[in-house]
C-alpha positions in Angstrom: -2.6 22.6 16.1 -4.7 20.2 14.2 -8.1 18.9 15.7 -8.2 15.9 17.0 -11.1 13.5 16.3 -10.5 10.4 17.7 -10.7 8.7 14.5 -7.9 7.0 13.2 -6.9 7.5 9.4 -7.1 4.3 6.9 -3.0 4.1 6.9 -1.7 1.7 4.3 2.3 0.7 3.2 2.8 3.9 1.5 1.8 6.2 3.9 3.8 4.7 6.9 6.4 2.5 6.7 8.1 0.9 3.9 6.5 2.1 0.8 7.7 -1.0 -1.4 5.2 -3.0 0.5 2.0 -3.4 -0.7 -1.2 -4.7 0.7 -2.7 -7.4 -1.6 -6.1 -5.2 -2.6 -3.4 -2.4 -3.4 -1.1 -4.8 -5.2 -4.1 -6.1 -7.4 -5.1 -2.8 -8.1 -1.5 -1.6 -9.5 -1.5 -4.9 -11.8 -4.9 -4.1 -12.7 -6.5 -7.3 -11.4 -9.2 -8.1 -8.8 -8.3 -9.6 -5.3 -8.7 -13.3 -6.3 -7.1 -12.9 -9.7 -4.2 -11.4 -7.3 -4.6 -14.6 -5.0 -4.7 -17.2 -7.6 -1.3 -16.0 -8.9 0.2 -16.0 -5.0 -0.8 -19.9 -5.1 0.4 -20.7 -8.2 3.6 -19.2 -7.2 3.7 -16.6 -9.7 3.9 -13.9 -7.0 5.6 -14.1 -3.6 4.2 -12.5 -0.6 6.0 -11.1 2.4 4.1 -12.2 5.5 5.5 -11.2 9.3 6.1 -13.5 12.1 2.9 -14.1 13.8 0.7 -12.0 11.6 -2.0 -12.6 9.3 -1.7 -9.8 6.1 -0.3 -10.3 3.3 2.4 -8.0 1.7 3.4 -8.1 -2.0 6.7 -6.5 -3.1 6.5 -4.0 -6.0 9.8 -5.4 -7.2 8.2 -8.4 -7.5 5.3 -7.0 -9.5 7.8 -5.4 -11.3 9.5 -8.9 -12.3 6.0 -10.7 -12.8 5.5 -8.0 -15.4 9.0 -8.4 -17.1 8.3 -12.4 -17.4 4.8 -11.8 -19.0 5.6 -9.4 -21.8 5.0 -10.6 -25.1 5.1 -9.0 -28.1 2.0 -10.1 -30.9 2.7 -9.7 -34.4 
């Protein structure tokens, strides 16, 4: 039986609940961006965010990461 310590383990989206839903720091990081680069795309509206009834976090949907990336390819010759 494991040891209980009494302190509770940083949990984030993917290691409980719905692994497509990320926190904005994690979101940022998996673009490669910092926080506010992250936020200043949310209100420009390039990125929707996924927030719950009554609650104050932020959730960003790696599909729509995926699509921001697909719209911002460019090729450079």
């Amino acid at each position: 039986m494991a040891k209980r310590t009494g302190i509770m383990e940083n949990k984030t989206a993917k290691g409980i609940g719905n692994p497509r839903l990320l926190p904005l720091k994690e979101a940022a990081q998996w673009l490669g961006l910092t926080v506010w680069a992250m936020r200043e795309r949310i209100w420009a509206g390039q990125i929707p965010v996924v927030q719950f009834p009554g609650g104050r976090k932020q959730y960003v949907d790696i599909k729509d990461l995926e699509t921001f990336i697909e719209r911002n390819k460019r090729t450079i010759i």
